[in-house]
C-alpha positions as YAML, in Angstrom:
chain: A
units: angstrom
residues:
- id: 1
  name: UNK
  ca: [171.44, 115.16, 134.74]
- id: 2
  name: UNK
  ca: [168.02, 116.72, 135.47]
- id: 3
  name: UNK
  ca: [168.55, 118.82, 132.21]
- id: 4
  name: UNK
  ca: [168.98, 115.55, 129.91]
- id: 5
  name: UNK
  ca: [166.25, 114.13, 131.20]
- id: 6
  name: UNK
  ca: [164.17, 116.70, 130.60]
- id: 7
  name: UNK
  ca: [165.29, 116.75, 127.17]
- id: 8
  name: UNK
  ca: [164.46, 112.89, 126.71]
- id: 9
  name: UNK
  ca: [160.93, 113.57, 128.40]
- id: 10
  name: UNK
  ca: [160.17, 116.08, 125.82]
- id: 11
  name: UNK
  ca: [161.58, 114.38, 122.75]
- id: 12
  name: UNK
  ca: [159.46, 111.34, 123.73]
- id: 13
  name: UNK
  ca: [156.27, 113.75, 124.18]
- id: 14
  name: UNK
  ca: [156.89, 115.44, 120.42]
- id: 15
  name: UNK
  ca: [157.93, 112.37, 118.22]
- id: 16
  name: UNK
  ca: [154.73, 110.86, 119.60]
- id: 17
  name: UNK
  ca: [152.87, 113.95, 118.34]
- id: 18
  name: UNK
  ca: [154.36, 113.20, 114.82]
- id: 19
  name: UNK
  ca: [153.31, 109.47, 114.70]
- id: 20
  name: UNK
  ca: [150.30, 109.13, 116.78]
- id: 21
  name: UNK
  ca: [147.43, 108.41, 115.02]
- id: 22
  name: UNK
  ca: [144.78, 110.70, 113.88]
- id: 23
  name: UNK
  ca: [140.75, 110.18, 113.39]
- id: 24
  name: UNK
  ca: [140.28, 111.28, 109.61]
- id: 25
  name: UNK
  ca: [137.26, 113.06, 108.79]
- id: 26
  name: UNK
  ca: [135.02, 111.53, 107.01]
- id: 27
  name: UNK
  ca: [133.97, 113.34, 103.40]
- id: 28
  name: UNK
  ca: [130.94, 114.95, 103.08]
- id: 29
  name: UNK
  ca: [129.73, 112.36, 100.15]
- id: 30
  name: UNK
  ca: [130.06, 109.27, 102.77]
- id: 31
  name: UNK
  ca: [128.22, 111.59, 104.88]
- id: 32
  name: UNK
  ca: [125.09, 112.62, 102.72]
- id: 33
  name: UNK
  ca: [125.38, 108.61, 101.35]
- id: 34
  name: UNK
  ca: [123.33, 107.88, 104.70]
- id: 35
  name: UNK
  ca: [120.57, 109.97, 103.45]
- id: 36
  name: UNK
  ca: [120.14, 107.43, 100.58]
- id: 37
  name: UNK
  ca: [118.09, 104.23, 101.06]
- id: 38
  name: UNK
  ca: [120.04, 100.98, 100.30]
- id: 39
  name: UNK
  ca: [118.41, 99.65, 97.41]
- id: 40
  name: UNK
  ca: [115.51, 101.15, 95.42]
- id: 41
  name: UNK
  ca: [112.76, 100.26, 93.27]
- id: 42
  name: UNK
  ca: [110.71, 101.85, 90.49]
- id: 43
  name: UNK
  ca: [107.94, 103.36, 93.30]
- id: 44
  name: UNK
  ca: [109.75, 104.38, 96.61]
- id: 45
  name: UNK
  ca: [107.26, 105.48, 99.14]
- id: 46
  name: UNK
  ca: [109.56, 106.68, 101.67]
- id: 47
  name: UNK
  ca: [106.86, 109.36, 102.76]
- id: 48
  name: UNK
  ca: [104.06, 106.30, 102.92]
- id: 49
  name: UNK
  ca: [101.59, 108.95, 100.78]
- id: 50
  name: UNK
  ca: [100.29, 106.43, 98.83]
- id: 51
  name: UNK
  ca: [98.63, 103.11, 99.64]
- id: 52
  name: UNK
  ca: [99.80, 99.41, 98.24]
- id: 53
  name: UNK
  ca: [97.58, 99.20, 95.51]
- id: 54
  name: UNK
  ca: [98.67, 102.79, 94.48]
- id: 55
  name: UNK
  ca: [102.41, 101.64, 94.31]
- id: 56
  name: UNK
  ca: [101.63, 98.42, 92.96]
- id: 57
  name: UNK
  ca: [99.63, 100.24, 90.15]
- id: 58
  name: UNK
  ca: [102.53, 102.94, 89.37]
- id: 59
  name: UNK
  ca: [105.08, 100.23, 89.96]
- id: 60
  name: UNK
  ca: [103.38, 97.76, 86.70]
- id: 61
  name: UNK
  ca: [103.43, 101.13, 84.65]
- id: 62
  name: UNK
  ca: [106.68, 101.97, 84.95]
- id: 63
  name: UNK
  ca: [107.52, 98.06, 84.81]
- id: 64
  name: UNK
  ca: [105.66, 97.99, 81.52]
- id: 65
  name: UNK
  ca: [107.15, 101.00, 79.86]
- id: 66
  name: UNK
  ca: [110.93, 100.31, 81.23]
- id: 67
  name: UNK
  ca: [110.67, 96.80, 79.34]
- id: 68
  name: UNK
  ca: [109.43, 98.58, 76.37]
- id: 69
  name: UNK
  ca: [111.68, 101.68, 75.70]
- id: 70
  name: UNK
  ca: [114.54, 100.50, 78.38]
- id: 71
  name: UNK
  ca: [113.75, 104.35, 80.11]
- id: 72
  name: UNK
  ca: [114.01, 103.76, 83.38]
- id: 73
  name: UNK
  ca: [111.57, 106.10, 85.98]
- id: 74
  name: UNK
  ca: [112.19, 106.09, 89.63]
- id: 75
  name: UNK
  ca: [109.80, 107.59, 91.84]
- id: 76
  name: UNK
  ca: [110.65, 108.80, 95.68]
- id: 77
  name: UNK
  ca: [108.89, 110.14, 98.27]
- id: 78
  name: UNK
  ca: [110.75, 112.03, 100.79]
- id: 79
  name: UNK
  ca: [109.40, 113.85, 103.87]
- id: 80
  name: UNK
  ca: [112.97, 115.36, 104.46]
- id: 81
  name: UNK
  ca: [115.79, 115.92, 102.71]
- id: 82
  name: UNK
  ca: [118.49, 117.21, 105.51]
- id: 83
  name: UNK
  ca: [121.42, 118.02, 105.04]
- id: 84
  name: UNK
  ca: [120.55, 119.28, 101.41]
- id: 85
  name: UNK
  ca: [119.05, 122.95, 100.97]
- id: 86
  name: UNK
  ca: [116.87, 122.48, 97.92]
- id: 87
  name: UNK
  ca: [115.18, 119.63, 96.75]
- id: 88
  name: UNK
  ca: [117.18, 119.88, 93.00]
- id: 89
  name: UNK
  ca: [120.53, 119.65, 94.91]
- id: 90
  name: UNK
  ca: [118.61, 116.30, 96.80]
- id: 91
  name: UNK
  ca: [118.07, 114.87, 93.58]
- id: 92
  name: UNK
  ca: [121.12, 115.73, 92.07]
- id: 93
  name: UNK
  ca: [123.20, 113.78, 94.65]
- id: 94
  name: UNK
  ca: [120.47, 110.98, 94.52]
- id: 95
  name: UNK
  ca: [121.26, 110.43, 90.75]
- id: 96
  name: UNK
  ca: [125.10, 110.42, 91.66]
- id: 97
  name: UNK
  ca: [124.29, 107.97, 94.55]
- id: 98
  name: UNK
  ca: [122.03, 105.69, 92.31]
- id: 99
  name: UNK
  ca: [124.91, 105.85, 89.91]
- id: 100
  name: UNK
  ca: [127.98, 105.30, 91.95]
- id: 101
  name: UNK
  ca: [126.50, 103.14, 94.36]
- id: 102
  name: UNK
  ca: [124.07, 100.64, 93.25]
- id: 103
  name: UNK
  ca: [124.55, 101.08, 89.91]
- id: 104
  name: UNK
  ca: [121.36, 102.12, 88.87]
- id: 105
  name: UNK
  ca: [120.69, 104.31, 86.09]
- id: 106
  name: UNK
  ca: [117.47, 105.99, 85.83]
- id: 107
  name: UNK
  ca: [116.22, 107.80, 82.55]
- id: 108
  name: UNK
  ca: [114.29, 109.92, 84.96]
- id: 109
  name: UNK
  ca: [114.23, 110.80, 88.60]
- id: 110
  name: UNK
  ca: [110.97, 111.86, 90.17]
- id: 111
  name: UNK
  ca: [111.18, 113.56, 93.89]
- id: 112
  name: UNK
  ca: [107.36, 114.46, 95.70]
- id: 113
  name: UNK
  ca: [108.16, 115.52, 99.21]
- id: 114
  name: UNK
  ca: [104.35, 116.25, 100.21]
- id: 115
  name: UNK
  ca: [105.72, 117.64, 104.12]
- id: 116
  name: UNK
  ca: [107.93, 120.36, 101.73]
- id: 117
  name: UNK
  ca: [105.04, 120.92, 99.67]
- id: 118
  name: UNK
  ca: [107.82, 120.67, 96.61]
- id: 119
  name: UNK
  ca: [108.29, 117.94, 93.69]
- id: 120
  name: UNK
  ca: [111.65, 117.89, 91.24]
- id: 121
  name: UNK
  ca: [112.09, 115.83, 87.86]
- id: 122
  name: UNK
  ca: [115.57, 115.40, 86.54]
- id: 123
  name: UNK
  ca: [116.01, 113.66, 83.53]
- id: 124
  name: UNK
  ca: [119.60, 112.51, 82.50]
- id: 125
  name: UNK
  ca: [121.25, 114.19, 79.14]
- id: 126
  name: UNK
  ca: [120.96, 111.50, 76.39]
- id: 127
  name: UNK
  ca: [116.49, 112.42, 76.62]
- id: 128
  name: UNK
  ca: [116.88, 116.29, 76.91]
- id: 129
  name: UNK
  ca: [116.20, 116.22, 72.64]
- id: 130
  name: UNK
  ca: [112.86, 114.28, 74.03]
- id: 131
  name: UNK
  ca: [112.31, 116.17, 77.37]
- id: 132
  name: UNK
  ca: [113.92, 119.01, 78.59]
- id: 133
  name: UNK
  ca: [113.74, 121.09, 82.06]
- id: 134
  name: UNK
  ca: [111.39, 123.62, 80.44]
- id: 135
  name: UNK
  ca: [108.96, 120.27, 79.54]
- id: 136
  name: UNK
  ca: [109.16, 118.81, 83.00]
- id: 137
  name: UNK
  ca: [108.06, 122.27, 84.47]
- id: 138
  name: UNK
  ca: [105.15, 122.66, 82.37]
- id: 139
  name: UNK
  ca: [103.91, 119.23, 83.17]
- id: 140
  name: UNK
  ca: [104.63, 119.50, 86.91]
- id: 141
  name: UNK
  ca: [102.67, 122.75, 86.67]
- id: 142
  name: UNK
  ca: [99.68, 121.55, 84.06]
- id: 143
  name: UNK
  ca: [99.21, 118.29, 85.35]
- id: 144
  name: UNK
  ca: [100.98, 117.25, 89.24]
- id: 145
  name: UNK
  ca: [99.88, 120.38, 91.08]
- id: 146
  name: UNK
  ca: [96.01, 120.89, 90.19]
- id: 147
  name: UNK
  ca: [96.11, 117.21, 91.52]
- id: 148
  name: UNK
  ca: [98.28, 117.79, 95.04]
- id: 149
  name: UNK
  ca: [96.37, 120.58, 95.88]
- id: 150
  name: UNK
  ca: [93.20, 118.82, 95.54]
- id: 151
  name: UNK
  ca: [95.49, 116.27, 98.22]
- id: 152
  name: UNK
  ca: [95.58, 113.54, 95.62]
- id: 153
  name: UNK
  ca: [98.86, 112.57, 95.31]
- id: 154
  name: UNK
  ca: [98.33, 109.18, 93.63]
- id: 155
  name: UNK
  ca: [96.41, 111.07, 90.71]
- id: 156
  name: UNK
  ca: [99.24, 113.54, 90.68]
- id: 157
  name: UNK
  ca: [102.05, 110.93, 90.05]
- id: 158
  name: UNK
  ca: [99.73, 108.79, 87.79]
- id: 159
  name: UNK
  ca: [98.96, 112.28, 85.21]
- id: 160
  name: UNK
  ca: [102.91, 112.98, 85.68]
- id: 161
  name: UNK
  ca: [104.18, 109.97, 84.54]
- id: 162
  name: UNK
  ca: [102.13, 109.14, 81.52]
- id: 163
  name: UNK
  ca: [102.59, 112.75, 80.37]
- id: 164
  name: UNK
  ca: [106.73, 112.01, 80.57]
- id: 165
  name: UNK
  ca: [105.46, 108.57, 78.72]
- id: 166
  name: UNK
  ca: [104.10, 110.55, 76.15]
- id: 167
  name: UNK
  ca: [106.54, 112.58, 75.30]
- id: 168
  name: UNK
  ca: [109.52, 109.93, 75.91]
- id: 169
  name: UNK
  ca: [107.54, 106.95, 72.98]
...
């Protein structure tokens, strides 16, 4: 008798193993999605480097030139960008996110972290003919830093985007 029972106890114990209910993990995109603010506009001042009128000013450019050549520019500010490694993977994942997400579709994707001391452009594949990687490094290097090491970050952006401008008309 004691040996049934026994036997029924531990049936019961490892059938409940096999149907008890597990906490999935969640994947790392959900994850990183948290990272990502909800909604987004042309200027995104996450770091709060630049004042109002600043935004407002790069905002009306990029307004202007978006209704004009339908090129969407998004700029962010970031003062992290945990759990990512390098600012280009950040980016990269922001694009899918903007994508996949909200279904946004920027032209171009402009990242400053000023905390980092590091700034990425990423430019989607229909423009590389226009603008390429090699393009966006010479103007972050000829025109944004001379301007962020002077600490003027609005005059860095502002030089940026109307060189992409430039070579995007």
């Amino acid at each position: 008798m004691k040996k049934i029972f026994f036997i029924i106890t531990i049936t019961l114990f490892s059938v409940n193993n096999f149907f008890a209910q597990t906490k999935k993990e969640t994947s790392t995109s959900s994850a990183t999605e948290n990272v990502f603010a909800k909604s987004y506009n042309n200027v995104n001042d996450f770091e709060k480097i630049l004042n109002p009128d600043q935004t407002n000013s790069l905002n009306k450019t990029l307004n202007a030139f978006e209704k004009k050549t339908l090129y969407k520019i998004l700029i962010i500010t970031v003062s992290s960008i945990k759990p990512y490694n390098d600012i280009y993977e950040y980016t990269q994942n922001l694009d899918k996110y903007l994508d996949s997400n909200l279904r946004l579709r920027p032209t171009i994707i402009i990242v400053l972290s000023k905390q980092l001391r590091q700034i990425q452009i990423v430019g989607e594949e229909s423009i590389r003919y226009k603008f390429s990687d090699n393009e966006a490094k010479e103007i972050v290097s000829g025109f944004a830093v001379p301007e962020f090491k002077k600490g003027d970050y609005y005059k860095g952006l502002e030089v940026t985007v109307a060189e992409i401008i430039k070579k995007l008309e």
